[in-house]
C-alpha positions in Angstrom: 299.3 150.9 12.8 301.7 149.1 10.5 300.2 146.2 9.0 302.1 143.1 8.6 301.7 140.1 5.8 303.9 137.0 5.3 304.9 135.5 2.4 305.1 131.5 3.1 307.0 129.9 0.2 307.0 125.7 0.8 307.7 122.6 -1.3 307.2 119.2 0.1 311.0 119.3 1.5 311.5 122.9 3.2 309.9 126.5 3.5 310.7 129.5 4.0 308.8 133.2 5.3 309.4 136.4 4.2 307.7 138.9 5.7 306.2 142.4 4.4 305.3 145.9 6.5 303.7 148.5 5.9 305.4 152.1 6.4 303.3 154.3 8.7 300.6 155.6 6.9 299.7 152.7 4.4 296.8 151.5 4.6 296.3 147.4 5.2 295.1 147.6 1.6 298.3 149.1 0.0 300.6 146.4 2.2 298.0 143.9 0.9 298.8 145.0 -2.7 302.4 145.1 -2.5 302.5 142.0 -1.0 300.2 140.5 -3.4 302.3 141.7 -6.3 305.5 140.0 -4.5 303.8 136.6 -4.2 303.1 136.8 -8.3 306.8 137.9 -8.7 308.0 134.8 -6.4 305.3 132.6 -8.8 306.8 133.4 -11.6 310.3 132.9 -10.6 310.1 129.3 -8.3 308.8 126.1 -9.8 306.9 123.3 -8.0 306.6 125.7 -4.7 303.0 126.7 -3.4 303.2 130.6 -2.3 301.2 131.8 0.4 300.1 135.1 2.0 299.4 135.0 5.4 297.9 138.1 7.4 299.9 139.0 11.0 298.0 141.4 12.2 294.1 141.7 11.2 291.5 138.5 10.6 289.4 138.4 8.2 285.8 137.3 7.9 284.7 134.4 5.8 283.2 135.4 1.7 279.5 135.9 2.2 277.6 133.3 0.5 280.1 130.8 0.0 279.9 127.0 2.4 283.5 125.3 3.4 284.4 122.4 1.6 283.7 119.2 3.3 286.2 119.2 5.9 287.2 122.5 5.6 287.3 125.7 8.4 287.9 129.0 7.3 291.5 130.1 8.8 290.8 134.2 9.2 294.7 134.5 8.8 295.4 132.4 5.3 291.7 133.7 4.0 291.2 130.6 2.7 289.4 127.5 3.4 291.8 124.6 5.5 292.0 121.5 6.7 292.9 122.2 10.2 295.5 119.6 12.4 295.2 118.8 15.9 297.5 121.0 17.8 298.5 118.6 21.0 300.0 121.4 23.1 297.1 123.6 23.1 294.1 120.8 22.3 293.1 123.1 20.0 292.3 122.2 16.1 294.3 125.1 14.3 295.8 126.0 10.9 298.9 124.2 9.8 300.1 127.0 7.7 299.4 130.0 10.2 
């Protein structure tokens, strides 16, 4: 399986996605980590833009031990707590970033 990640790189005027895969044979792990290191290296190089690394292909579970933030769900794909939006087409509640 080739694991997938996106890179979602936004300001309050525009965004843009970048995605990273794996080559057969890497694990999710090793994409993760490349990936990871890319989001650092676009940190360090934008200003006053929020970087995000979104998973495509696997969800993950919430961190043990830890309660949402009043308000919050836990989006499997972000791996991070949200504020999910009312999604009209579906009537579903969903992640505004995924």
């Amino acid at each position: 399986m080739r694991y997938t990640w996106m890179i979602l790189v936004m300001n309050t005027e525009s965004f843009r996605k970048f995605r990273m895969r794996g080559e057969p044979g890497q694990s999710n792990k090793e994409v993760y980590h490349a990936a990871k290191e890319k989001v650092a290296e676009i940190q360090s190089k934008v200003k006053h833009c929020t970087v995000d690394l979104i998973s495509c292909s696997k969800a993950f579970k919430p961190p043990e031990g830890k309660s949402a933030p009043r308000g919050h769900v836990w989006c499997p794909y972000c791996i991070k707590w949200r504020v999910f939006s009312w999604y009209e087409k579906w009537g579903v509640h969903r992640c505004p970033f995924c």
